[in-house]
C-alpha positions as CSV (number, residue, x, y, z in Angstrom):
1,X,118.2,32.8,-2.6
2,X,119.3,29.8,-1.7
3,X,119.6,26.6,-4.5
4,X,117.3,23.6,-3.2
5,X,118.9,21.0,-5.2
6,X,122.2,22.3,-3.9
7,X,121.1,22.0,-0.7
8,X,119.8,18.5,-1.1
9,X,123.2,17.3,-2.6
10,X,124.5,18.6,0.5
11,X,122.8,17.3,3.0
12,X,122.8,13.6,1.1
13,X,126.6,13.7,0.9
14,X,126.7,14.6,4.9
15,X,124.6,11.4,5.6
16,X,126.9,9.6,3.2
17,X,129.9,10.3,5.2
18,X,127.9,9.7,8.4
19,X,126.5,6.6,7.1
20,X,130.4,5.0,5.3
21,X,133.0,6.1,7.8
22,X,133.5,5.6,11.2
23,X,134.4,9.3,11.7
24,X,136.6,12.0,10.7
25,X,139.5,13.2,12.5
26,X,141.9,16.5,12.2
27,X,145.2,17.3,13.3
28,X,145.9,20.8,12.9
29,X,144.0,24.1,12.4
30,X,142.1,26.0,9.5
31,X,143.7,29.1,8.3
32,X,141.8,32.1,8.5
33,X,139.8,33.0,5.8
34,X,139.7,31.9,2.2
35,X,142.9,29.4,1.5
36,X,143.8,26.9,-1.0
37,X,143.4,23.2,0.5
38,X,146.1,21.3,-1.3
39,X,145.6,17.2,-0.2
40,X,147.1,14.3,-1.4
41,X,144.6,11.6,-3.2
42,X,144.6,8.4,-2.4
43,X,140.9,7.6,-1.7
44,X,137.3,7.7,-3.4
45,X,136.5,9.4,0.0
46,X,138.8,12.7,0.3
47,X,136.6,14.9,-1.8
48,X,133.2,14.2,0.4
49,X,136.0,14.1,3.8
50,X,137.2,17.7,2.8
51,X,133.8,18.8,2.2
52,X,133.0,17.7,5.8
53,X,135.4,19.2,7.4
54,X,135.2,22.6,6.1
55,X,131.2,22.3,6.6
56,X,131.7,21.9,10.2
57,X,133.8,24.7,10.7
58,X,131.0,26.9,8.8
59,X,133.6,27.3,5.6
60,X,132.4,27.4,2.2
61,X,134.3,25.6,-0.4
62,X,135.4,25.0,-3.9
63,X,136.7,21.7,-5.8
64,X,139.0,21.4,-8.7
65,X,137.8,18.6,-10.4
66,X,139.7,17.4,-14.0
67,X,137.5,18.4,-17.0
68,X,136.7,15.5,-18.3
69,X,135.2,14.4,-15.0
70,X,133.0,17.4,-14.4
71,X,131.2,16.9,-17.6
72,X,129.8,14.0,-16.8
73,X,129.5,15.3,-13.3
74,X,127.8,18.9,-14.1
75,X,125.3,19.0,-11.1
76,X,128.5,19.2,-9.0
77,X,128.8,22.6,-10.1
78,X,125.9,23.9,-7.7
79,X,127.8,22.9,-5.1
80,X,131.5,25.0,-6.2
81,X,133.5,22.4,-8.3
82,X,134.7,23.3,-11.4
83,X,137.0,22.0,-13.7
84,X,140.9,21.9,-14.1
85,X,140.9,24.3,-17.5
86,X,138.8,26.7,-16.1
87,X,141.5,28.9,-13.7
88,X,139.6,32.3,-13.5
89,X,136.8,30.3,-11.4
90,X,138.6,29.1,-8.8
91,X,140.3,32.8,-8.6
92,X,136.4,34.0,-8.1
93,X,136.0,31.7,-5.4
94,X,138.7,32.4,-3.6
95,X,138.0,36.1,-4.0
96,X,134.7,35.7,-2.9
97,X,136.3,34.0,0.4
98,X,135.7,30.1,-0.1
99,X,138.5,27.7,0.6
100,X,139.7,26.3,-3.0
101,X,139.9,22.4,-2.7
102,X,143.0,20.8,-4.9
103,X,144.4,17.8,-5.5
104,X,147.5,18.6,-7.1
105,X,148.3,14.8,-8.1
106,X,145.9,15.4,-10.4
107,X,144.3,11.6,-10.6
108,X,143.3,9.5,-8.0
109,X,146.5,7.2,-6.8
110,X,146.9,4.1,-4.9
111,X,147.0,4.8,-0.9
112,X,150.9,4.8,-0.7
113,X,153.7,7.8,-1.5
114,X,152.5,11.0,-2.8
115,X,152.6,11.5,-6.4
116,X,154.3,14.1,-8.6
117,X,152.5,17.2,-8.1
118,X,151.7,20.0,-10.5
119,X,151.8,23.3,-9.8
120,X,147.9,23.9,-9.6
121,X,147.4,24.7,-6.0
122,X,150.8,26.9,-5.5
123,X,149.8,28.9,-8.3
124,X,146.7,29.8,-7.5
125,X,147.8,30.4,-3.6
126,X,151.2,32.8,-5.6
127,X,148.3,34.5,-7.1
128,X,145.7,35.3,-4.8
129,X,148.3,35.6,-1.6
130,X,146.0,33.4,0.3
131,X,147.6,30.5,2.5
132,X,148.1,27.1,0.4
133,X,147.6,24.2,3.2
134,X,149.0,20.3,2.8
135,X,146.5,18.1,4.0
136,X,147.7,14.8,4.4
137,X,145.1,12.1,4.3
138,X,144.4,8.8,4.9
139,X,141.2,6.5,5.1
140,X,142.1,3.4,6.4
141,X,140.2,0.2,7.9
142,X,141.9,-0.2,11.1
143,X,139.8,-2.2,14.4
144,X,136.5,-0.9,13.7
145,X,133.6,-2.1,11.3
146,X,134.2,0.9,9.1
147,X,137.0,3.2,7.6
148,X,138.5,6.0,9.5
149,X,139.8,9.2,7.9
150,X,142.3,11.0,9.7
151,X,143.4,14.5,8.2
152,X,146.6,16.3,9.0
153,X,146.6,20.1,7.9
154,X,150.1,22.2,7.9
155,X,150.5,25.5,6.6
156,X,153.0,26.0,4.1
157,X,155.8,28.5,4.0
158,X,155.0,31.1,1.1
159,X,158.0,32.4,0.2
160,X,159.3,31.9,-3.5
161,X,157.6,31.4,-7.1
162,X,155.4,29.3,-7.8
163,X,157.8,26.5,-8.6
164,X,159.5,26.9,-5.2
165,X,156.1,27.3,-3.1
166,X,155.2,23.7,-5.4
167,X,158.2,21.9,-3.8
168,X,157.6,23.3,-0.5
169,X,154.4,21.6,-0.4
170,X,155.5,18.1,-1.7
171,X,158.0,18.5,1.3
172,X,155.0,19.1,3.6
173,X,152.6,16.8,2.2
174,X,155.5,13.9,2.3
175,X,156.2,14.6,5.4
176,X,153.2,14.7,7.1
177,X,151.7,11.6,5.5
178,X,155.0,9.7,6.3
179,X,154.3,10.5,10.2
180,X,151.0,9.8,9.4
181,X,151.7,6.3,8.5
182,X,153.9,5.7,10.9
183,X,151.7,6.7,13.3
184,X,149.2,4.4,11.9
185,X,151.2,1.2,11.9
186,X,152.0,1.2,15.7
187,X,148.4,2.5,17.3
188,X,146.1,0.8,18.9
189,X,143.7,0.1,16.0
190,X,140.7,0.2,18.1
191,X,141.8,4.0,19.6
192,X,141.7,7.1,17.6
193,X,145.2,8.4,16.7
194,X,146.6,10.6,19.3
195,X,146.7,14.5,18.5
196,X,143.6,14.5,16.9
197,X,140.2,15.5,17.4
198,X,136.9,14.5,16.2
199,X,135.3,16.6,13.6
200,X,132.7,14.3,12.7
201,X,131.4,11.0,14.5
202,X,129.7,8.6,12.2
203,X,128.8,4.4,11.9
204,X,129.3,2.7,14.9
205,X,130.3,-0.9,14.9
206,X,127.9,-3.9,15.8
207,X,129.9,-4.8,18.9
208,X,129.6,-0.9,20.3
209,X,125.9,-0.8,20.1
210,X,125.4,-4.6,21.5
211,X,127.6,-2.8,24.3
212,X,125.1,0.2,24.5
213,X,122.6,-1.4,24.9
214,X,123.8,-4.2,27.7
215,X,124.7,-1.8,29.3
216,X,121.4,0.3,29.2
217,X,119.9,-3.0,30.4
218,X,122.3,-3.5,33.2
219,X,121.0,0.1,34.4
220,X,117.4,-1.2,34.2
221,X,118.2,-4.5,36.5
């Protein structure tokens, strides 16, 4: 049977992206099945953009959120998240084919390099033998009215211990958020970022819908 306050906290958290970003874009594709979604974070947004993104493509997921945080958060619970101590859950969830969202910087960091990262995410992927993802992130202001988030997903090679399959992802993730960047700082800011496509279309700014509707009234002249 399905939760009703679950489904309300979804649906107000898809009208929030809608409503606060410009849109959400992806570079990349989903693995198959359950995976662990490994993401740098550097925004107050990534959570509710990951969420998004895996709602479009009809996935359901599961957040690692830190302990202390989920306490005070507990409703979050009806909708997968869980917290950082308890390890057996997100090994349920993943079992139970959800993709396992984790941000293995462990805190919320300013939007520049990535951050140490702990071995949270490899484990878990060395465990379960699902795929471990980097997703490199950014939400960024660029020539619109509202932020943009642009998501790059890369699959990371599996091979080795948990250790090793942890450095292979910092590779990834530093990698792919250094192109990001780059890519970022020479675009047109008014354009979407080449290579990627929309997943999710949200706030327009003012001076697009004065243009929509001149231009409806142009048709009517």
């Amino acid at each position: 049977m399905a939760d009703p306050v679950a489904g309300a906290l979804t649906t107000g958290f898809d009208r929030l992206v809608r409503g606060g970003l410009r849109g959400v874009w992806l570079r990349g594709r989903l693995p198959a099945g359950p995976f662990v979604w490994a993401a740098n974070h550097h925004s107050w947004w990534d959570p509710f953009v990951a969420a998004a993104v895996l709602r479009r493509a009809r996935r359901t997921s599961g957040l690692v959120m830190l302990q202390d945080t989920i306490q005070r958060y507990a409703f979050a619970r009806r909708l997968g998240v869980f917290g950082s101590r308890e390890l057996r859950t997100g090994l349920r969830q993943l079992a139970e084919g959800r993709v396992l969202i984790v941000y293995p910087e462990g805190e919320l960091r300013p939007p520049g390099p990535l951050g140490p990262l702990a071995d949270g995410a490899a484990w878990y992927a060395h465990r379960t033998g699902v795929p471990l993802a980097a997703v490199a992130v950014r939400v960024v202001l660029r020539g619109q009215q509202a932020p943009e988030a642009y998501l790059s997903i890369t699959a990371v090679d599996p091979a080795g211990e948990v250790g090793v399959l942890t450095g292979s992802l910092a590779r990834t993730l530093h990698d792919d958020l250094s192109t990001l960047d780059r890519q970022l700082a020479v675009a047109d800011p008014r354009a979407r970022l080449a290579g990627f496509r929309p997943v999710l279309l949200g706030r327009r700014s003012w001076d697009e819908r004065i243009d929509a509707v001149t231009r409806r009234l142009r048709w009517r002249s």
